[in-house]
N, C-alpha and C positions, 0 to 999 in steps of 0.2 A: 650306400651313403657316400660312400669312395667317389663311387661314379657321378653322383651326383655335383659333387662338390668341384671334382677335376672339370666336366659340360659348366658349370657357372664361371669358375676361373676363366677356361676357353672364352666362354662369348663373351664376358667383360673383358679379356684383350682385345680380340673383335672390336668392341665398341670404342676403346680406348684406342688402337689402331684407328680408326674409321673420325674417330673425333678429331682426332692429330690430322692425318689426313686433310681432313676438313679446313680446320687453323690454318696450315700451310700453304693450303690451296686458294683460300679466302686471303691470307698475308701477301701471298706473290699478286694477285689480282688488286691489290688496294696499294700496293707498290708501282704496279704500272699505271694505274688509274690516275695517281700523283705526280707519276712523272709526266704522263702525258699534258696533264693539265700545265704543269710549270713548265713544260714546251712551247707549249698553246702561249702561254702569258709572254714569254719571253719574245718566239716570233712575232707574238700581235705587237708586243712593246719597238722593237727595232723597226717593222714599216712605221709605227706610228712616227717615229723620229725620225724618220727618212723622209715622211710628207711635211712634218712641219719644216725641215730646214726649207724644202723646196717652197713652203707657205708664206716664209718672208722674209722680211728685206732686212737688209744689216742691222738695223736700229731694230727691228723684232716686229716691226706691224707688218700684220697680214696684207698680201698681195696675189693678185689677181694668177694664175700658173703660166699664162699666155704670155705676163711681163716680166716675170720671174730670170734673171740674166742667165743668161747661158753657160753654163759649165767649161769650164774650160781649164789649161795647165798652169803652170805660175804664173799666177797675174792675169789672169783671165784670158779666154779666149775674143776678138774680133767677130761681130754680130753684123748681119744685116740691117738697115732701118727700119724692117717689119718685124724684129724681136727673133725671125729665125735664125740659126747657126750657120755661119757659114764654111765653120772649121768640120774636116773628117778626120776623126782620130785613128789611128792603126793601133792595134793591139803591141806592146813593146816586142823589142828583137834583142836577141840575146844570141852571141856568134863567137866565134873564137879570130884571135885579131895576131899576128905575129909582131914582136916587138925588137927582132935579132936576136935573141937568144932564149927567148920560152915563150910559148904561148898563153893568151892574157886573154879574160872576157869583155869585149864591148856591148852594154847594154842599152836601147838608143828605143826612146818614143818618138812619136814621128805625127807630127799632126799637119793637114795640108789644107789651105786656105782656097776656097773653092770660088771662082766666077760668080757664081749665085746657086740657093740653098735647093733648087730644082737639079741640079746636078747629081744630089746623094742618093738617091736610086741606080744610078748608071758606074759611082764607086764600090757601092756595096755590091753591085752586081758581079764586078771585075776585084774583090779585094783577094780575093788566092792567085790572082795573076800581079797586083799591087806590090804583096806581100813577096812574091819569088822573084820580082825584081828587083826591090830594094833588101833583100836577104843574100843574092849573087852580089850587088854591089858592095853592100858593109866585108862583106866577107875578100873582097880582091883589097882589102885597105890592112893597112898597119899601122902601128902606133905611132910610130912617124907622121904619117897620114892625117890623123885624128885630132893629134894632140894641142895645137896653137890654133885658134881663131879663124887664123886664113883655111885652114883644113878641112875647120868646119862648114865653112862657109861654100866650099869647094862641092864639097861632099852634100851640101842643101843644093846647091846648083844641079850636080849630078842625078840625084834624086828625082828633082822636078822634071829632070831631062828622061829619064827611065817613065815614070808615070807619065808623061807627055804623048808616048809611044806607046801606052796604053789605051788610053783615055784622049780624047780630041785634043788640041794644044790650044790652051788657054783656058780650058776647062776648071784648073787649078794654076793657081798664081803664084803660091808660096807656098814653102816646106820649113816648119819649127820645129826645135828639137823641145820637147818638152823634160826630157829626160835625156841627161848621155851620162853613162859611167863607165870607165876603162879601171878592171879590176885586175 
């Protein structure tokens, strides 16, 4: 009867093991299944709001995506009159800049106003040769350099003159700084 009772004990923890089991395995699956979904909702919600700004116009009615203006840095970027871009933006640069007595970071966006918007195939083709010449240029400059208007102005000059010697001359016209910080 001993025995008996000790085999019933045994398989009812068995099953009470096996039950638990079960709960925990069913809780972690009903945990992921949750998250996944307020994933789901979360990323569908951000494109959703990314189409509508691009859907319309300042005052909020809906427009056409062909007329929709062009993206561009403070104050908007210069368009084409067929609605195309004719600005190419470079990814920011971030360099180390000598000031006379420590070294400081120059952070500089760099957008280049192109002849016409058939040219941006032939930039994108060339931008890691773009980008390594205007990264040797930032970097031969110092805060001297940078710091007043004329410097800047110097240094767009300079620029245009480096991607000229990449790209055919006159292919790009102009160089804005969408961004400069000396930190």
């Amino acid at each position: 009867m001993a025995k008996e009772d000790q085999a019933g004990a045994e398989t009812s923890a068995e099953e009470g093991g096996k039950k638990k089991l079960f709960i925990m395995i069913g809780a972690a699956v009903l945990v992921l299944v949750i998250g996944g979904i307020v994933a789901f909702m979360m990323m569908g919600k951000g494109d959703k709001k990314e189409g509508d700004k691009a859907a319309v116009d300042a005052h909020g009615n809906p427009v056409a995506a062909a007329s929709a203006p062009a993206a561009g840095g403070h104050g908007g970027a210069p368009a084409a009159a067929g609605g195309a871009s004719t600005v190419f933006s470079l990814d920011p640069f971030i360099v180390n800049i000598y000031d006379g007595q420590e070294l400081r970071y120059l952070k500089v966006k760099v957008e280049m106003e192109m002849a016409n918007p058939a040219i941006k195939p032939e930039l994108e083709g060339r931008v890691a040769a773009i980008r390594d010449a205007v990264l040797v240029l930032l970097t031969t400059k110092t805060l001297q350099d940078v710091q007043d208007v004329q410097g800047k102005n110097q240094l767009r000059e300079e620029i245009l003159s480096s991607v000229s010697k990449i790209v055919a001359q006159g292919k790009v016209t102009k160089v804005y700084f969408t961004d400069f910080v000396v930190q």
